[in-house]
N, C-alpha and C positions, 0 to 999 in steps of 0.2 A: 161706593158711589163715586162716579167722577166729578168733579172739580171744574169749571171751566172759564176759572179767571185768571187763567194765563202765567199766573206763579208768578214767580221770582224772575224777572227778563230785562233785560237791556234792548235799547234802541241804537246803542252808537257803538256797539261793536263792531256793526260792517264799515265805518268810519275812521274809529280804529287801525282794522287792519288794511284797509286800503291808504290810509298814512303812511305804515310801516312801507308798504308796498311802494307807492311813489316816492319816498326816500328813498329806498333801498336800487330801486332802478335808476336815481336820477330823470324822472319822467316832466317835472316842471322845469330844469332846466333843457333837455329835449326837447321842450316844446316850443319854450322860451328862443329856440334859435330859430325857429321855424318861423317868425316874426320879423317883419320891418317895421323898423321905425322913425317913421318919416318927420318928427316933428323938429324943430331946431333944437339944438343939442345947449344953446345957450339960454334958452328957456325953461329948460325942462328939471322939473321937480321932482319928480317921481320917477324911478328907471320901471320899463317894461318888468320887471321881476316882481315891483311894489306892486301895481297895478292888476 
């Protein structure tokens, strides 16, 4: 007879490996250059990378 409550499964495995993946390319900092940031540099608390 089948079963149909889905077993033994994870949800953040595709999370997981899309981590690995964005490290591994360097893709947040790629992205991060693709960015101006216009605010005063003597204000600013937080760099574009925190945010």
């Amino acid at each position: 007879m089948g079963a149909f409550d889905g077993g033994r499964l994870t949800t953040d495995a595709g999370a997981v490996l899309l981590s690995a993946t964005v490290k591994a390319i360097g893709l947040l900092d790629r992205f991060i250059r693709c960015l101006t940031d216009g605010r005063d540099p003597a204000r600013v608390v937080h760099d574009v990378r925190t945010l």
